[in-house]
PDB file as gemmi writes it, atoms N, CA and C in Angstrom:
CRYST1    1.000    1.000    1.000  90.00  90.00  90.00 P 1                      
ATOM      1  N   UNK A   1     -35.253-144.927  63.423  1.00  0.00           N  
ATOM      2  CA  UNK A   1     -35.637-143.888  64.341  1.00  0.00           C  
ATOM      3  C   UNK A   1     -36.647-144.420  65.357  1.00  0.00           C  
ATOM      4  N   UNK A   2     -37.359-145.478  64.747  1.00  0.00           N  
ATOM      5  CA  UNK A   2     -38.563-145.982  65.203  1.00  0.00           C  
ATOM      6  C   UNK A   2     -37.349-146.511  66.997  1.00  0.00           C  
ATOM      7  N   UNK A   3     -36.706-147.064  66.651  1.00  0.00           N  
ATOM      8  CA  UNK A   3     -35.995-148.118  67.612  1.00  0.00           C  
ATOM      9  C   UNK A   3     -35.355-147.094  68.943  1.00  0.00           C  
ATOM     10  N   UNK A   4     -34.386-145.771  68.457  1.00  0.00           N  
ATOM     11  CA  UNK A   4     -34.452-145.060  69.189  1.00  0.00           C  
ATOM     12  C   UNK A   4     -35.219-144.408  70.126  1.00  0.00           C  
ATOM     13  N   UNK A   5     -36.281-144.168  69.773  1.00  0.00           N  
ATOM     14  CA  UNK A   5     -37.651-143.333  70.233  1.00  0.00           C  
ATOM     15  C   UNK A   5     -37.968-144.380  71.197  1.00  0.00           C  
ATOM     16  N   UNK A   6     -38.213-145.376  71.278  1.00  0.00           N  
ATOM     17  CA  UNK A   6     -38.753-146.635  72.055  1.00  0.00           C  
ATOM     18  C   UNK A   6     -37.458-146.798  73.114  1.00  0.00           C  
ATOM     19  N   UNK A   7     -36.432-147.010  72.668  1.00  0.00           N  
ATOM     20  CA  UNK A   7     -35.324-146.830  73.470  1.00  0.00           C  
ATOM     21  C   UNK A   7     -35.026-146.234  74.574  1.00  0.00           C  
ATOM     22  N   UNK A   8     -34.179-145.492  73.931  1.00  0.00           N  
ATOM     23  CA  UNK A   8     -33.394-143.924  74.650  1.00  0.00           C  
ATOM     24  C   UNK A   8     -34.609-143.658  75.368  1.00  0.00           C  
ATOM     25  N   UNK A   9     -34.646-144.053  76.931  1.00  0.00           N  
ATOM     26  CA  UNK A   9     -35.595-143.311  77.503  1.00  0.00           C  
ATOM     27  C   UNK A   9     -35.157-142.425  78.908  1.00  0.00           C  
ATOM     28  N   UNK A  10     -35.765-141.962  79.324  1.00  0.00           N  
ATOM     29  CA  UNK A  10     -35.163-141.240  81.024  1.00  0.00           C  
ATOM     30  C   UNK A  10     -35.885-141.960  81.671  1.00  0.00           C  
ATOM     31  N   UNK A  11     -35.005-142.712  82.779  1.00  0.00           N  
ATOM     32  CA  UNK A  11     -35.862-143.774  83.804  1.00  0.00           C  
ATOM     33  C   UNK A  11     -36.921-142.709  84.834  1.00  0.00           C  
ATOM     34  N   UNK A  12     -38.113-143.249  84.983  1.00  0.00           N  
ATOM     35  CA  UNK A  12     -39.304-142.801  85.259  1.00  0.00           C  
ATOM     36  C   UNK A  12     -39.834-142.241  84.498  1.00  0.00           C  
ATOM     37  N   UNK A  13     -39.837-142.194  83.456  1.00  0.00           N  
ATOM     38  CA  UNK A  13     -40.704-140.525  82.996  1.00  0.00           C  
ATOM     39  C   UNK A  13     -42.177-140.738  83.076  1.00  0.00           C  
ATOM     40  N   UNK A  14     -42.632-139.590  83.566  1.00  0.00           N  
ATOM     41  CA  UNK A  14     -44.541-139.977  83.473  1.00  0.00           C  
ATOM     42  C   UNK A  14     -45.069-139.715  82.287  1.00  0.00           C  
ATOM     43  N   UNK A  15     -44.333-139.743  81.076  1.00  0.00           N  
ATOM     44  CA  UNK A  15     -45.459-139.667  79.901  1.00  0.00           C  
ATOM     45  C   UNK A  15     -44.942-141.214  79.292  1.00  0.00           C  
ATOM     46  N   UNK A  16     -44.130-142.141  79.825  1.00  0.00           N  
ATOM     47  CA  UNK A  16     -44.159-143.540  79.300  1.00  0.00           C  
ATOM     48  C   UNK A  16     -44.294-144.417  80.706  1.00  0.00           C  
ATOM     49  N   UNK A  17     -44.224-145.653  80.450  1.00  0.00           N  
ATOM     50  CA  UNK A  17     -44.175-146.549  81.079  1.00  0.00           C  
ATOM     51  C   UNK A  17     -43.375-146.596  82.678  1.00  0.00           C  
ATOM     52  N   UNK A  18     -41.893-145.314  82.087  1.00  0.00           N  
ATOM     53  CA  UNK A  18     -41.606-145.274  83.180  1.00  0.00           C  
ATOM     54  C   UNK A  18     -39.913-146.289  83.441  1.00  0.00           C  
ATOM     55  N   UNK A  19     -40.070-147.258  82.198  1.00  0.00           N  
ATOM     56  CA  UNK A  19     -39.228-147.755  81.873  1.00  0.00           C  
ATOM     57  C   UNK A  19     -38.309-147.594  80.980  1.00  0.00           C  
ATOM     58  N   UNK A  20     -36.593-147.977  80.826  1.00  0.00           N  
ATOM     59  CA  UNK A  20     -36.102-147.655  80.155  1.00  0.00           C  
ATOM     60  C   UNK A  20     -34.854-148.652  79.239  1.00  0.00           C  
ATOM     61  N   UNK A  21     -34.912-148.974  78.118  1.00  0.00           N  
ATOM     62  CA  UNK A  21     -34.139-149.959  77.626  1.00  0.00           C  
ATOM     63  C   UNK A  21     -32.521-149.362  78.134  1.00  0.00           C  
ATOM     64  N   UNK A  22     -32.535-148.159  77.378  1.00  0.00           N  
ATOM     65  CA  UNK A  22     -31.036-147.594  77.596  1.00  0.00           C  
ATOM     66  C   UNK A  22     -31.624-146.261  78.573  1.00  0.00           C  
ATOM     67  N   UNK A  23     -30.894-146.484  79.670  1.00  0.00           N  
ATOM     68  CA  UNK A  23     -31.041-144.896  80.633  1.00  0.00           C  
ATOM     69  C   UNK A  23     -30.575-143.803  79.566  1.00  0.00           C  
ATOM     70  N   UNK A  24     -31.263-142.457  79.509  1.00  0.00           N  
ATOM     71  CA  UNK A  24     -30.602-141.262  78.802  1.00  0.00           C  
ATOM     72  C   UNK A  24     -30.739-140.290  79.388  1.00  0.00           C  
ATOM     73  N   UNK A  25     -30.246-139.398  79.435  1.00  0.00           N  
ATOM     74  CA  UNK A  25     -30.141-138.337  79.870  1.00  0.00           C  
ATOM     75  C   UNK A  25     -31.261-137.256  79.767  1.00  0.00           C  
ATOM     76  N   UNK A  26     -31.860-136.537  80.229  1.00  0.00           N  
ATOM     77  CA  UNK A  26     -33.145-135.522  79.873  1.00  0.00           C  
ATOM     78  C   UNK A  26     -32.932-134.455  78.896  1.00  0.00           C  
ATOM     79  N   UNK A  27     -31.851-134.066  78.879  1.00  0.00           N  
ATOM     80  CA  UNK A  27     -31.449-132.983  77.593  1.00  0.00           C  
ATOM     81  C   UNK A  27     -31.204-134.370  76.466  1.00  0.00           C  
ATOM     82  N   UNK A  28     -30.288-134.792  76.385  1.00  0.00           N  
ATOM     83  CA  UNK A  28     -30.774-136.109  74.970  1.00  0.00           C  
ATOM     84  C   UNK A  28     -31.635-136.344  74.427  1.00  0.00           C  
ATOM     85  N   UNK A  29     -32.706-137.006  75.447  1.00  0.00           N  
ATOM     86  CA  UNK A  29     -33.918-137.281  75.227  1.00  0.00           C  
ATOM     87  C   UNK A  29     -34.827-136.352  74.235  1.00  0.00           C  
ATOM     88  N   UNK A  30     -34.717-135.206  74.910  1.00  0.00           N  
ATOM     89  CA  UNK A  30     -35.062-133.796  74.170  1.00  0.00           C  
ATOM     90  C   UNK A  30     -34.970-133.541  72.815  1.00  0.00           C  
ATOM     91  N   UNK A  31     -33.512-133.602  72.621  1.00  0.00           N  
ATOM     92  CA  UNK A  31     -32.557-133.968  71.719  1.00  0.00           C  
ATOM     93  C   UNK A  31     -33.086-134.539  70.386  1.00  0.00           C  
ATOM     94  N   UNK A  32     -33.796-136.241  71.374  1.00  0.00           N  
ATOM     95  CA  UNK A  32     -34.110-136.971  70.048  1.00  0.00           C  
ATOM     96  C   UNK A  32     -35.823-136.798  69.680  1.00  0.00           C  
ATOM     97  N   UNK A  33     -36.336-136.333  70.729  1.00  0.00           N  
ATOM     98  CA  UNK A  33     -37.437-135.863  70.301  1.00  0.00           C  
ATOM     99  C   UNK A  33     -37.622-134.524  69.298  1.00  0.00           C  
ATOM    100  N   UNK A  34     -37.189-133.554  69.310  1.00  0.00           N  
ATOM    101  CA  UNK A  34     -37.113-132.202  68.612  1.00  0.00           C  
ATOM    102  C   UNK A  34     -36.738-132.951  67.192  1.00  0.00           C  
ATOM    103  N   UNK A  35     -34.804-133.812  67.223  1.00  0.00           N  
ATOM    104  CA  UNK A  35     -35.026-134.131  65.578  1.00  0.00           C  
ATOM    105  C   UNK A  35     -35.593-134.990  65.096  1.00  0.00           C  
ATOM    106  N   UNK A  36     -36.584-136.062  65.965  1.00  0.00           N  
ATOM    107  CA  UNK A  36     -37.352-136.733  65.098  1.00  0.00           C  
ATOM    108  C   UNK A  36     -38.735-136.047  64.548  1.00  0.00           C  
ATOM    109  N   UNK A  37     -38.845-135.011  65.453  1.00  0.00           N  
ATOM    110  CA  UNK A  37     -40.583-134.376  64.943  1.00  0.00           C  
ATOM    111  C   UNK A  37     -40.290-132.937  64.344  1.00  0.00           C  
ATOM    112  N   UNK A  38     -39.108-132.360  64.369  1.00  0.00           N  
ATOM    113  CA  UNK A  38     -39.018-131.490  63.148  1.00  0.00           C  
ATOM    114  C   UNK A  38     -38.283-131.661  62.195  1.00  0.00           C  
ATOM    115  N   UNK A  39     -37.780-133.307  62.449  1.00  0.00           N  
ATOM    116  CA  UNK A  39     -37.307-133.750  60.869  1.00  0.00           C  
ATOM    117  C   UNK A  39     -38.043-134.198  60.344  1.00  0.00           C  
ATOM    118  N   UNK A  40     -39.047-134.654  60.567  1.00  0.00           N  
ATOM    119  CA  UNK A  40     -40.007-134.931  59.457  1.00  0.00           C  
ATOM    120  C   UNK A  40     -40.692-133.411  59.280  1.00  0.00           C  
ATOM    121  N   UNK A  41     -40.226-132.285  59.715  1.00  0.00           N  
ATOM    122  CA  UNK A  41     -41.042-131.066  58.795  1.00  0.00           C  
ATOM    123  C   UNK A  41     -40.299-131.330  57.547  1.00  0.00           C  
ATOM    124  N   UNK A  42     -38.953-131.166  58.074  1.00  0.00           N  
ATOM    125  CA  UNK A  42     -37.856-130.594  57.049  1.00  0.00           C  
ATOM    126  C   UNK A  42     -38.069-131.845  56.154  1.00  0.00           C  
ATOM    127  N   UNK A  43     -38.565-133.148  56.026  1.00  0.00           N  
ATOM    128  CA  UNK A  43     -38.811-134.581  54.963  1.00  0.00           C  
ATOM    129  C   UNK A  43     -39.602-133.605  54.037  1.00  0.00           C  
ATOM    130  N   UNK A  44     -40.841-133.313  55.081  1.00  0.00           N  
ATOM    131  CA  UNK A  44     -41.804-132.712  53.869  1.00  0.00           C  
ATOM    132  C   UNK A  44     -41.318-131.474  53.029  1.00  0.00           C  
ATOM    133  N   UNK A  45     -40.780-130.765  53.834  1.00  0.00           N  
ATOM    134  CA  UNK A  45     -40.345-129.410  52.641  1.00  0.00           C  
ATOM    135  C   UNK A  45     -39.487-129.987  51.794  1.00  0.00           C  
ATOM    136  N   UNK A  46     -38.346-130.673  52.190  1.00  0.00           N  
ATOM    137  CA  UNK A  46     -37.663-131.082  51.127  1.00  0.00           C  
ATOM    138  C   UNK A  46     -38.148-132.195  50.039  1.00  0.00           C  
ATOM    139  N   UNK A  47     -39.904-132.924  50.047  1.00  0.00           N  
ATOM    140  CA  UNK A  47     -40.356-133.363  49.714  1.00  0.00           C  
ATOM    141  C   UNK A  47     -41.232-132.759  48.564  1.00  0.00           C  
ATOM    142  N   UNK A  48     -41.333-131.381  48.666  1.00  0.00           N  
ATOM    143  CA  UNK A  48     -41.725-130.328  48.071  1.00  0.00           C  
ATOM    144  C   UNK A  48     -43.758-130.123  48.324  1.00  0.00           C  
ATOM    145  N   UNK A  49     -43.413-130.744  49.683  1.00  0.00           N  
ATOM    146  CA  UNK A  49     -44.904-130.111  50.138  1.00  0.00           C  
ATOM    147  C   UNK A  49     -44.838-129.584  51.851  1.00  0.00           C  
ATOM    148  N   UNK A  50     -44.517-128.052  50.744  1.00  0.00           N  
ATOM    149  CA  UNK A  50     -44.559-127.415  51.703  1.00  0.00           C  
ATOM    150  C   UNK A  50     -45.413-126.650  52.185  1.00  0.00           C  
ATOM    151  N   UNK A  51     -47.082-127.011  52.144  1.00  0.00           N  
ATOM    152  CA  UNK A  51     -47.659-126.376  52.583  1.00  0.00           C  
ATOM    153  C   UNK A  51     -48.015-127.428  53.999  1.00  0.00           C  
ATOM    154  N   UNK A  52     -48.000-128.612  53.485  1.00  0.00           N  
ATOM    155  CA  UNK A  52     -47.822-129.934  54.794  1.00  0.00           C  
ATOM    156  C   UNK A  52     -46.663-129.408  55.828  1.00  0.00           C  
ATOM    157  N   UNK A  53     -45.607-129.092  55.044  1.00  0.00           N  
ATOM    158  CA  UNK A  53     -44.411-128.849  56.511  1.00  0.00           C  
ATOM    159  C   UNK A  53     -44.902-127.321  57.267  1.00  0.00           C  
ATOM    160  N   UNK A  54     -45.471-126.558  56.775  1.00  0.00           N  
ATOM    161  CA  UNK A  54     -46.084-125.520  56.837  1.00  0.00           C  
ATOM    162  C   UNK A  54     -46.573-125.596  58.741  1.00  0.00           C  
ATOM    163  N   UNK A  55     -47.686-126.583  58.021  1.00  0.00           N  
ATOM    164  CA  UNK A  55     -48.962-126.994  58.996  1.00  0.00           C  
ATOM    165  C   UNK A  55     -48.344-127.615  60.075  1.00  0.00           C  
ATOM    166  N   UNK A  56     -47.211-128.866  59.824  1.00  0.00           N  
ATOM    167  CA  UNK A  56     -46.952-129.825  60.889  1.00  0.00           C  
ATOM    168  C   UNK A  56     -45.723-128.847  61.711  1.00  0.00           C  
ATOM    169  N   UNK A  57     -45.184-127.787  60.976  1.00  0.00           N  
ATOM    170  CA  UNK A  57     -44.251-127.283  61.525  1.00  0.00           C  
ATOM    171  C   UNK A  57     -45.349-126.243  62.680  1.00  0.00           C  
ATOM    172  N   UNK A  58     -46.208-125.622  62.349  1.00  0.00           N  
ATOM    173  CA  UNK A  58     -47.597-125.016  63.348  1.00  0.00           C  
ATOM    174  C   UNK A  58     -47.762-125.949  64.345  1.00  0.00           C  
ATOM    175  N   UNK A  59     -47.826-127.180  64.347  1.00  0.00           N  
ATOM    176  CA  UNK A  59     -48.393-127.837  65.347  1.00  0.00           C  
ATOM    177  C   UNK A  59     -47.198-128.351  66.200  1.00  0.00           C  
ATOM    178  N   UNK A  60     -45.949-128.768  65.644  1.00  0.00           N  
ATOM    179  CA  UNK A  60     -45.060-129.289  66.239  1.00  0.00           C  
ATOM    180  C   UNK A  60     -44.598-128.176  67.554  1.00  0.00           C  
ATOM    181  N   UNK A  61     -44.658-126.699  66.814  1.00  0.00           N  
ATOM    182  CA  UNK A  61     -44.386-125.426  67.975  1.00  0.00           C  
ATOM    183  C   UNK A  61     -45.102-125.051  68.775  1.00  0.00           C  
ATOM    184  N   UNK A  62     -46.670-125.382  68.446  1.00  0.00           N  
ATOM    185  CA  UNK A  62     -47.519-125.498  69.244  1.00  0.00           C  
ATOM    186  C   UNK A  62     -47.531-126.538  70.374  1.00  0.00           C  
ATOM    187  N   UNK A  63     -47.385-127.803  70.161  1.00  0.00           N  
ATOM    188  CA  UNK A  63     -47.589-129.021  70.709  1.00  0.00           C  
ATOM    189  C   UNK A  63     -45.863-128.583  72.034  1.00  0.00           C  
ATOM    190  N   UNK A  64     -45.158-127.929  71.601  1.00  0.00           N  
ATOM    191  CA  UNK A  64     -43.759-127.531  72.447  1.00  0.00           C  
ATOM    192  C   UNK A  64     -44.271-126.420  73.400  1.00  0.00           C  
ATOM    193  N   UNK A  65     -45.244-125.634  73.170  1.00  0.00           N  
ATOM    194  CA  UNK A  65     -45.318-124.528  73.766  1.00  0.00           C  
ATOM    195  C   UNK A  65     -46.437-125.281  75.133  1.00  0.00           C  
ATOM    196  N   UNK A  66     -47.234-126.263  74.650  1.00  0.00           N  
ATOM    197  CA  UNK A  66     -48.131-126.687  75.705  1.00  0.00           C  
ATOM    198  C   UNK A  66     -47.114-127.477  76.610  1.00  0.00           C  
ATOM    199  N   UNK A  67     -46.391-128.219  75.801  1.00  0.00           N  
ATOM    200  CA  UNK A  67     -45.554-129.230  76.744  1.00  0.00           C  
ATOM    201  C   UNK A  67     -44.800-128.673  77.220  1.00  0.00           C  
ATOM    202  N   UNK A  68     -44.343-127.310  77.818  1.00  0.00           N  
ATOM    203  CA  UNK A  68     -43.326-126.951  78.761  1.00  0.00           C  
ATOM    204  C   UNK A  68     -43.300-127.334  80.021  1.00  0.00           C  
ATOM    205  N   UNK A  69     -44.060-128.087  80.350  1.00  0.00           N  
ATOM    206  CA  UNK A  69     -43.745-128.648  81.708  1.00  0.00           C  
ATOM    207  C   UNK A  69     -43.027-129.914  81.084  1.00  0.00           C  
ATOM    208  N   UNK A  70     -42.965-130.429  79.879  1.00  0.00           N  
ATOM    209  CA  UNK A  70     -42.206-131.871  79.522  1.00  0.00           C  
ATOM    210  C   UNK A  70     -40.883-131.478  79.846  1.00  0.00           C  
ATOM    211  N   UNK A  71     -40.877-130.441  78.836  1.00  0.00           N  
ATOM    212  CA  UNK A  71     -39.597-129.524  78.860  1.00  0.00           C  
ATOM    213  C   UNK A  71     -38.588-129.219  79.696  1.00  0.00           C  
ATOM    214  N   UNK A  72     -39.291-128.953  80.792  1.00  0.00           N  
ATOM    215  CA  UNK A  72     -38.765-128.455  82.307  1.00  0.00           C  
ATOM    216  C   UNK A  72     -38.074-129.692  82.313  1.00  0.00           C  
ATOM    217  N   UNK A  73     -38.812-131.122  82.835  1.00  0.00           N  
ATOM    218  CA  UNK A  73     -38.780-131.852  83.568  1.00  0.00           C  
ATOM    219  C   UNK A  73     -37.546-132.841  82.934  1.00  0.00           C  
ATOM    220  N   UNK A  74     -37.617-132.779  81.480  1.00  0.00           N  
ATOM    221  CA  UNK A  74     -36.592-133.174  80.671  1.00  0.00           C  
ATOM    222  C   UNK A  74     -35.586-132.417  81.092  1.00  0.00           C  
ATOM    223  N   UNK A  75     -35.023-131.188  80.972  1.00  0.00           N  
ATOM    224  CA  UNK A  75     -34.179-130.658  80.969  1.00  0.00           C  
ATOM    225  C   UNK A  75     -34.009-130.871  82.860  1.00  0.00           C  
ATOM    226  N   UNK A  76     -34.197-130.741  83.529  1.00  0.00           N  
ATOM    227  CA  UNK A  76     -33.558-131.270  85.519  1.00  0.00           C  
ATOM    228  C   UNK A  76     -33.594-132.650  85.183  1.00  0.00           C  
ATOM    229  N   UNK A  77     -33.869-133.583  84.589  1.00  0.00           N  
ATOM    230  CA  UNK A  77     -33.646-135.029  84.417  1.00  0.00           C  
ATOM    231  C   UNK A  77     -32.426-135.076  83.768  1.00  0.00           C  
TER     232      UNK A  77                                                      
END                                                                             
């Protein structure tokens, strides 16, 4: 996952470098961001600590609700 994330990027984006190994698309991108950071909620619940997926699942919806301008900009990319 590690390799994807570093990867799969949208050429320019202003929250990286700006650079991109493989060009992707802005809904993709999205894509692989959402299941890498609410699959690790779902690791922990199915890990049986679920008061951890609880918390990270709070912050992950939180951390989405501030980034709607990522959002936007992902999704017209």
């Amino acid at each position: 996952m590690g390799w994807a994330w570093g990867s799969f990027a949208v050429p320019d984006d202003p929250s990286r470098s700006g650079k991109s190994d493989i060009h992707t698309p802005g809904p993709v991108r999205l894509l692989l961001e959402l299941t890498v950071l609410f699959g690790a909620v779902a690791a922990l619940n199915f890990a049986g600590l679920r008061r951890a997926a609880r918390r990270l699942l709070v912050i992950m919806v939180g951390y989405q609700v501030l980034a709607h301008d990522r959002i936007g900009w992902l999704l017209s990319h």
